[in-house]
Rosetta silent file (secondary structure, phi, psi, omega in degrees, C-alpha in Angstrom):
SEQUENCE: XXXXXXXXXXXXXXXXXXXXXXXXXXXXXXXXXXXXXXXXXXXXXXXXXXXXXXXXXXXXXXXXXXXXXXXXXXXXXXXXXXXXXXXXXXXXXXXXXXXXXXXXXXXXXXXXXXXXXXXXXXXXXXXXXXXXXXXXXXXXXXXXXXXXXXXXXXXXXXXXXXXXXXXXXXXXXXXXXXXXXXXXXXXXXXXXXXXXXXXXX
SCORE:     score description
SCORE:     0.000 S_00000001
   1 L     0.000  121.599  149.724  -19.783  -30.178   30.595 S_00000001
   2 L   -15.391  127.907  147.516  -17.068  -31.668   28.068 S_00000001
   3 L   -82.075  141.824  171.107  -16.380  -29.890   24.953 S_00000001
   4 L   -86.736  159.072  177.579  -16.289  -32.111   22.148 S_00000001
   5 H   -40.260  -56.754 -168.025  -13.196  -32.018   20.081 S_00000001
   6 H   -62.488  -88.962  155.349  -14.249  -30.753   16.963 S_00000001
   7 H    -6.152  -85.041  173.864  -15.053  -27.219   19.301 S_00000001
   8 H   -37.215  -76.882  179.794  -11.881  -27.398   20.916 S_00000001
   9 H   -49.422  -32.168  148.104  -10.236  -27.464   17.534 S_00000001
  10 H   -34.196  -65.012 -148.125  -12.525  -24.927   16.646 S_00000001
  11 H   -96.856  -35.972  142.374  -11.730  -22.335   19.365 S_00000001
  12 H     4.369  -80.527 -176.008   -8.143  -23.253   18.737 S_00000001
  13 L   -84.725    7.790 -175.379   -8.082  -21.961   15.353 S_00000001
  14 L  -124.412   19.311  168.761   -9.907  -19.019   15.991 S_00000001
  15 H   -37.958  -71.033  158.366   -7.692  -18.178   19.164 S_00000001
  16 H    -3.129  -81.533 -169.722   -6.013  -15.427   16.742 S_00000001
  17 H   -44.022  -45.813 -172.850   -8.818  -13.958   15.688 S_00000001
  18 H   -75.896  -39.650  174.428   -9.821  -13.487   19.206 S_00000001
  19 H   -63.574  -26.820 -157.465   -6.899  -12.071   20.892 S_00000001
  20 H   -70.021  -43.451 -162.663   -7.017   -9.569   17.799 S_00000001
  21 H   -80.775  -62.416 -138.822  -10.823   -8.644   18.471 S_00000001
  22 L  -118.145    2.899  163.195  -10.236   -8.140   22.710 S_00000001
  23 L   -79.611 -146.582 -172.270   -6.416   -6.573   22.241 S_00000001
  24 L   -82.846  117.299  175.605   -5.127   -3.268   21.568 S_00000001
  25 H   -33.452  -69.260 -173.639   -7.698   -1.178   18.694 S_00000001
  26 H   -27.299  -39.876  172.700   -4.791   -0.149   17.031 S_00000001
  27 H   -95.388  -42.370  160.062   -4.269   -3.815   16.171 S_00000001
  28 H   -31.820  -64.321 -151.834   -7.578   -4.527   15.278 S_00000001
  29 H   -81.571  -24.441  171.409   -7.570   -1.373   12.776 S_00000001
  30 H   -47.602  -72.813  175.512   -3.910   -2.695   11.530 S_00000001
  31 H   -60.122   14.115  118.319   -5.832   -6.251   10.507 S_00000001
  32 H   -46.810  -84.921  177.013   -8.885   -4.426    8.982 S_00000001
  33 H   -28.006  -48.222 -175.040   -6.518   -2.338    6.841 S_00000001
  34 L   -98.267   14.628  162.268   -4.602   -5.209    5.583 S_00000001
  35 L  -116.625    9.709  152.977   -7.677   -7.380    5.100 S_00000001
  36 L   -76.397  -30.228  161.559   -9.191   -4.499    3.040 S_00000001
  37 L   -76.328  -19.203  169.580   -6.180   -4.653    1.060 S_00000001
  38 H   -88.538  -17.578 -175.445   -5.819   -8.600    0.343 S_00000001
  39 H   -84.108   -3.792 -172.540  -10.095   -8.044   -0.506 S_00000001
  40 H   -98.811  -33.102  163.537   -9.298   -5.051   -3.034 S_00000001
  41 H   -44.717  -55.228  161.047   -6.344   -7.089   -4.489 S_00000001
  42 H   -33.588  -67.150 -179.206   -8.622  -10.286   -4.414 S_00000001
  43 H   -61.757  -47.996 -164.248  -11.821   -7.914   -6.473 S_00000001
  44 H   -76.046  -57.255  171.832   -9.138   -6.503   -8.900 S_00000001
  45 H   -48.527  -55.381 -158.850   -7.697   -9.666   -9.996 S_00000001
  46 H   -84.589  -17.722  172.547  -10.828  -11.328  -10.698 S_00000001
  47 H   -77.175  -22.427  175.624  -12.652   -7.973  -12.726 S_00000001
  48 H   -69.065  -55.505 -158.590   -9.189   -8.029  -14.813 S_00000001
  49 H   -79.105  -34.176  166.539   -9.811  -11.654  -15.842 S_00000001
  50 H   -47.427  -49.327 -162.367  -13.332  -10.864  -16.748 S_00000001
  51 H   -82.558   -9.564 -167.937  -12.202   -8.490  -18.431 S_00000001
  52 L    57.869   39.661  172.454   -9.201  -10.430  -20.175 S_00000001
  53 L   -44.096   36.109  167.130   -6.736   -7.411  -18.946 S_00000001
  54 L  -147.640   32.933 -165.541   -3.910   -9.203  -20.824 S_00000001
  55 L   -83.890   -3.189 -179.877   -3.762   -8.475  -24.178 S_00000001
  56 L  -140.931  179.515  154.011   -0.287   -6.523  -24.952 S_00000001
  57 L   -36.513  -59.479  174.695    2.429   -5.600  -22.647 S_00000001
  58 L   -63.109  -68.075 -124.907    0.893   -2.473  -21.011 S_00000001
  59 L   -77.884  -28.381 -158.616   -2.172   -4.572  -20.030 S_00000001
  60 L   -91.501   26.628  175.247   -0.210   -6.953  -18.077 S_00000001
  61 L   -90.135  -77.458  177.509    1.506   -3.757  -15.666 S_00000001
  62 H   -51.485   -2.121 -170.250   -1.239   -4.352  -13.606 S_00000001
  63 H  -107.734   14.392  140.009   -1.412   -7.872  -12.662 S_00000001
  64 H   -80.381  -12.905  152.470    2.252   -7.286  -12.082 S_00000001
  65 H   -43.086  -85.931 -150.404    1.155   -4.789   -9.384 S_00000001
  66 H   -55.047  -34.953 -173.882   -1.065   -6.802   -8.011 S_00000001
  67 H   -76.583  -26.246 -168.969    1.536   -9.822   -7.283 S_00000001
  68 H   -96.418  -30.484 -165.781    3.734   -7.533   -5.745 S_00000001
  69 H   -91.949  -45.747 -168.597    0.690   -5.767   -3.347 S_00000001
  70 H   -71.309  -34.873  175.255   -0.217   -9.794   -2.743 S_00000001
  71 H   -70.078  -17.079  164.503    3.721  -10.536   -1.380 S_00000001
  72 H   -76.161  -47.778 -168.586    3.434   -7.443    0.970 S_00000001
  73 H   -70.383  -16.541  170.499    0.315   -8.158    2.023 S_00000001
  74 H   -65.654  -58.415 -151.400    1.255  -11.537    2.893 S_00000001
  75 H   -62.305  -31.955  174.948    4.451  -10.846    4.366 S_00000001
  76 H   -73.030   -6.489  166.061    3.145   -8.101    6.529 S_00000001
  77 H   -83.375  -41.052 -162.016    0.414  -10.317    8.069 S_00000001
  78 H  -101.937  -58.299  178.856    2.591  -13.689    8.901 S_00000001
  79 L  -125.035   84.104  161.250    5.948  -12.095    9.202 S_00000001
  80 L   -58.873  125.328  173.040    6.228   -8.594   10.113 S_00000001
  81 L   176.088  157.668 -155.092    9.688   -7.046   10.651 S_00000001
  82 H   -46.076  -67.829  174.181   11.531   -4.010   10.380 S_00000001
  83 H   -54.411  -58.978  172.694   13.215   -4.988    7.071 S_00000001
  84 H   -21.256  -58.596 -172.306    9.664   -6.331    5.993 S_00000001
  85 H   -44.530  -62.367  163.261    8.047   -3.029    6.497 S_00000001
  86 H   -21.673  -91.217 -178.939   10.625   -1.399    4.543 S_00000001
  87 H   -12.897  -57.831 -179.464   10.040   -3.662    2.000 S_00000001
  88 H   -64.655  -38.355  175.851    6.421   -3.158    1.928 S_00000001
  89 H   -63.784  -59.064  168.041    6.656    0.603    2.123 S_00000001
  90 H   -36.292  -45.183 -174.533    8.712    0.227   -0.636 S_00000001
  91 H  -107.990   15.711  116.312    6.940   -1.580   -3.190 S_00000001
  92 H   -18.167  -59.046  150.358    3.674    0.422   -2.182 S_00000001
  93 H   -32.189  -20.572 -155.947    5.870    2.910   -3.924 S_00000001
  94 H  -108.921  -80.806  156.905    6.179    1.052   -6.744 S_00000001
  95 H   -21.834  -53.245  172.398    2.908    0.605   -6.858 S_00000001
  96 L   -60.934  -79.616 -179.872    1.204    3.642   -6.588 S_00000001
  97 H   -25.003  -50.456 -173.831    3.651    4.914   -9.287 S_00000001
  98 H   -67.111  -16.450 -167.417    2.682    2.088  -11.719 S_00000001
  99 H   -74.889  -68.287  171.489   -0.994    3.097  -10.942 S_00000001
 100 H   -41.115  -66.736  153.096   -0.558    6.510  -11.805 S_00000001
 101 H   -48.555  -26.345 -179.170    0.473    5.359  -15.199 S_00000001
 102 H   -85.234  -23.753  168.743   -2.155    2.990  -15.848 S_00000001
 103 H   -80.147   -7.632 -155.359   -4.490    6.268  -15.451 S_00000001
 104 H   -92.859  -53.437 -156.737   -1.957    8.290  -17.524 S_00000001
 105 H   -55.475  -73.081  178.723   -2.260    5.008  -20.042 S_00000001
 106 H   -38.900  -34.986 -138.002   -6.561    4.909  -19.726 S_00000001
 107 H  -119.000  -24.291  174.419   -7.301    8.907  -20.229 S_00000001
 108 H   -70.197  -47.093  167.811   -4.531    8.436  -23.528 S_00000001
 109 H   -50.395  -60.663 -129.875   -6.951    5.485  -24.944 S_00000001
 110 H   -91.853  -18.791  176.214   -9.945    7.050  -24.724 S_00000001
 111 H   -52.713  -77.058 -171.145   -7.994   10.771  -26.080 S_00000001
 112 H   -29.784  -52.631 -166.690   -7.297    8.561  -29.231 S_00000001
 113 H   -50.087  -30.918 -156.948  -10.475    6.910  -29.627 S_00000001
 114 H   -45.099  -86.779 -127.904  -12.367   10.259  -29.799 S_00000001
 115 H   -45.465  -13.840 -170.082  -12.022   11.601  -33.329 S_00000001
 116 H   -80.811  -23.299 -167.859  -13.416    7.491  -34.062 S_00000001
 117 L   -88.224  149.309 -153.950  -16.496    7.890  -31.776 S_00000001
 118 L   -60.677  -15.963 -174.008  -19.957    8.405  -33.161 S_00000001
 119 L  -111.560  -12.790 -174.692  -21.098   11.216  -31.582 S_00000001
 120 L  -103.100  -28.600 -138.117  -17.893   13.602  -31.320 S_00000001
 121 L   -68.110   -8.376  162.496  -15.896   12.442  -34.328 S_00000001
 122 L   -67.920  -20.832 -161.811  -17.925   15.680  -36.475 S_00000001
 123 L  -141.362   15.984  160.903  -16.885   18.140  -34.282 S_00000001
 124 L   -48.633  -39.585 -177.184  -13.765   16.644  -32.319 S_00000001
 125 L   -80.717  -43.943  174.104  -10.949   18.547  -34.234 S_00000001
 126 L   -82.084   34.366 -157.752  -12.990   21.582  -33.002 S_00000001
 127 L  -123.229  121.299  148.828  -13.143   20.858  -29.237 S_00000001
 128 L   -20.185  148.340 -172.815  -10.787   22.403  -26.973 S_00000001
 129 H   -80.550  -57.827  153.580   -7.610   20.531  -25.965 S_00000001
 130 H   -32.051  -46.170  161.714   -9.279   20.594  -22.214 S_00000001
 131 H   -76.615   -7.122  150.761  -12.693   19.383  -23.753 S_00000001
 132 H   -92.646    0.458  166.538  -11.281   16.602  -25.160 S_00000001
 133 H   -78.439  -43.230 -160.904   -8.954   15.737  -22.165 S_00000001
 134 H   -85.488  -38.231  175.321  -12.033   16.142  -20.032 S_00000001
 135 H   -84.624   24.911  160.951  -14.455   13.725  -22.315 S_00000001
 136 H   -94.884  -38.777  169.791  -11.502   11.371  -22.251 S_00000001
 137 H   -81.287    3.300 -158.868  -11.225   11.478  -18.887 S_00000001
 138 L  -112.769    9.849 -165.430  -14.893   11.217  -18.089 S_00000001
 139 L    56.320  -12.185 -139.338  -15.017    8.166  -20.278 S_00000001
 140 L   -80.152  -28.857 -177.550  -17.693   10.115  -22.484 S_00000001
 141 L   -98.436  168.768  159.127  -14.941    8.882  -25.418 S_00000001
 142 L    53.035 -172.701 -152.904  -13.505    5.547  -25.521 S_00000001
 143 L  -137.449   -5.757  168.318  -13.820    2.501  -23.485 S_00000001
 144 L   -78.586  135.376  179.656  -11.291    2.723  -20.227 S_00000001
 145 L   -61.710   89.085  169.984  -12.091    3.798  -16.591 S_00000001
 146 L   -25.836  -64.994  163.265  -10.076    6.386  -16.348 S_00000001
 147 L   -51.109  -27.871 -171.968   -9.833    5.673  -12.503 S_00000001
 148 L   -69.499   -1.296  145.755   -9.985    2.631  -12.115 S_00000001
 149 L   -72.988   36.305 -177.380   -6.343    2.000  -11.553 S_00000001
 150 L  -119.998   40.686  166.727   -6.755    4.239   -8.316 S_00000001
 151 L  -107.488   -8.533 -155.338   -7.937    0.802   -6.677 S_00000001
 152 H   -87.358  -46.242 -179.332   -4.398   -0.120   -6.728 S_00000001
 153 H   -60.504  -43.305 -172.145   -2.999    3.194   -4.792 S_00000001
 154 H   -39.564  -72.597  174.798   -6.158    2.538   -2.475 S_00000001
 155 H   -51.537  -33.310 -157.693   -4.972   -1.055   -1.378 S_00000001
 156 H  -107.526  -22.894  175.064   -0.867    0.041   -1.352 S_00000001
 157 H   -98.871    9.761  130.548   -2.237    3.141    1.242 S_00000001
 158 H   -34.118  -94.107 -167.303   -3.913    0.807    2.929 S_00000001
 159 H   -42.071  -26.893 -172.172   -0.716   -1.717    3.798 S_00000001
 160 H   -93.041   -7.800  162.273    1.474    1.517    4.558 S_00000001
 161 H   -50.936  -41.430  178.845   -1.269    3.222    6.697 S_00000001
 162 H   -83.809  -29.599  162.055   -0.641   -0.279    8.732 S_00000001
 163 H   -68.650  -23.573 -164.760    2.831   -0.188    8.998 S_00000001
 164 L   -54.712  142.058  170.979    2.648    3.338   10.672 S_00000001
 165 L    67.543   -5.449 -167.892    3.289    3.125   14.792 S_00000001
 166 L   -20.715 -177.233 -177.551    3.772   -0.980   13.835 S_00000001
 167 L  -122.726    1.354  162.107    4.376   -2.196   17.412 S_00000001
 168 L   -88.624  -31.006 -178.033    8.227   -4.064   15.492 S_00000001
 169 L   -81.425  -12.478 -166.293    8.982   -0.567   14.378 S_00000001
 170 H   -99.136  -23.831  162.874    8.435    0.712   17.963 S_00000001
 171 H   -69.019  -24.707 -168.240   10.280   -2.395   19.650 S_00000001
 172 H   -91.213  -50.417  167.206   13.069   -1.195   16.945 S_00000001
 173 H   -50.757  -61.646 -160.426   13.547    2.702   18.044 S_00000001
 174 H   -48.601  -47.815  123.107   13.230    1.754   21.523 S_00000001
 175 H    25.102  -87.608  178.413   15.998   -0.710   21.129 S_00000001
 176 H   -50.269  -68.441 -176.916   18.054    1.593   19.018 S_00000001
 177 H   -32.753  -72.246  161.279   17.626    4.251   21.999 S_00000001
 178 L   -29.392  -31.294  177.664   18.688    1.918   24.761 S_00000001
 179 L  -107.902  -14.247  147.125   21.956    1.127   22.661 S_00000001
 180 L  -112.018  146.709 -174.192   23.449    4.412   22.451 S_00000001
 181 L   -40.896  175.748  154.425   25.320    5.916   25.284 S_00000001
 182 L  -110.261  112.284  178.068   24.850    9.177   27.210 S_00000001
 183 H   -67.185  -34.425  162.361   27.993   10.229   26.495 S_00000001
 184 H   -14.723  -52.121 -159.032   27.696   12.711   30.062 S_00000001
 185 H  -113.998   25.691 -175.060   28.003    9.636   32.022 S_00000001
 186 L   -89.911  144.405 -174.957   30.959    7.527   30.265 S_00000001
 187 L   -66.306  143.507  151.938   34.186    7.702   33.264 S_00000001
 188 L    89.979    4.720 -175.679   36.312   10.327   32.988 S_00000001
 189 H   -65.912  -63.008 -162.973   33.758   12.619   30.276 S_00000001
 190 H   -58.168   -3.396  138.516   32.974   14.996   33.738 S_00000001
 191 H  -108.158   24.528 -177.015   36.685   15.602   33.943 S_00000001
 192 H   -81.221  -58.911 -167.529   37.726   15.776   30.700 S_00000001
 193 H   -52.837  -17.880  172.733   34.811   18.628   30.473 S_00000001
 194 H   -90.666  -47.492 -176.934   36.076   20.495   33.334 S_00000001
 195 H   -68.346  -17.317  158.788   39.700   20.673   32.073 S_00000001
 196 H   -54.732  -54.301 -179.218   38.286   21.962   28.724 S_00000001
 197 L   -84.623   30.033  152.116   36.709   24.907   30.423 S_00000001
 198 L   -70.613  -88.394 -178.343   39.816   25.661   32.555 S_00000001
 199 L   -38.421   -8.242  160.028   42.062   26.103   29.591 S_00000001
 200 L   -87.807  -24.765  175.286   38.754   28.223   28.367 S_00000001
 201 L   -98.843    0.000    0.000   39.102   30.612   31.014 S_00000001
């Protein structure tokens, strides 16, 4: 029995998909990882714009993140390579860092906010510098997730968890190996090395 077209172009486009699902796991769990990371990238952009995440300078560090975690994650899905990887490692790096500040940035709002909030601001000035670090960081003060810019390092260890072992970086040692000599076996090393230990004894 005939396939109709529309099928054929079906199984076509999903050809990919398929070698990915019946290859090597390791490539499978690569393409998980980086489609957990374009879906946390994906969720994070659209809860910033709910939230309207762009009202100064600072707010707009993360959606500069995020454009930089969406150009890795692209490039390491369609065109993977050795400088790519780099690349990728690299602004993971970046990333991560900027992340770390945006929790640095949240747990500073909500510090501020205190002595203004309704239930501490009687007794705030008398609170430990650690109890008032800890209801800043706990949200209990102020209005920012303390954490929530730890979605960002999540997605950037994601992509570099997937470069580890690549199969480009492993084509690239192997390569490398194969193009330097054994110096042992270049003519004339075995008698250079015996008239060195003559003149040694």
């Amino acid at each position: 029995m005939r396939s109709s077209p529309a099928s054929s172009e079906l199984r076509r486009l999903l050809s990919p998909v398929l070698q990915v699902l019946r290859g090597d796991p390791a490539d499978l769990l690569r393409w998980c990882l980086i489609l957990l990371a374009a879906m946390s990238i994906g969720g994070t952009a659209v809860e910033l714009a709910m939230l309207r995440h762009w009202g100064d300078k600072t707010q707009l560090v993360p959606w500069f993140c995020l454009g930089l975690l969406a150009l890795a994650t692209a490039a390491l899905a369609i065109r993977p390579g050795v400088v790519v990887i780099r690349w990728v490692r690299s602004v993971c790096a970046v990333v991560a860092l900027g992340a770390g500040v945006g929790v640095y940035m949240h747990i500073r709002e909500n510090y501020r906010a205190g002595p203004l909030d309704a239930a501490y601001s009687d007794r705030w000035d008398s609170m430990s510098t650690v109890a008032q670090l800890w209801a800043a960081f706990t949200k209990t003060v102020g209005p920012s997730p303390a954490l929530a810019p730890m979605v960002l390092i999540m997605a950037a260890l994601c992509l570099v968890i997937a470069t580890l072992r690549h199969p480009v970086l492993v084509r690239h040692r192997e390569a490398g190996s194969d193009a330097v000599p054994d110096r042992s076996r270049l003519p004339g090393r075995g008698a250079a090395e015996a008239l060195r230990r003559r003149r040694e004894m």
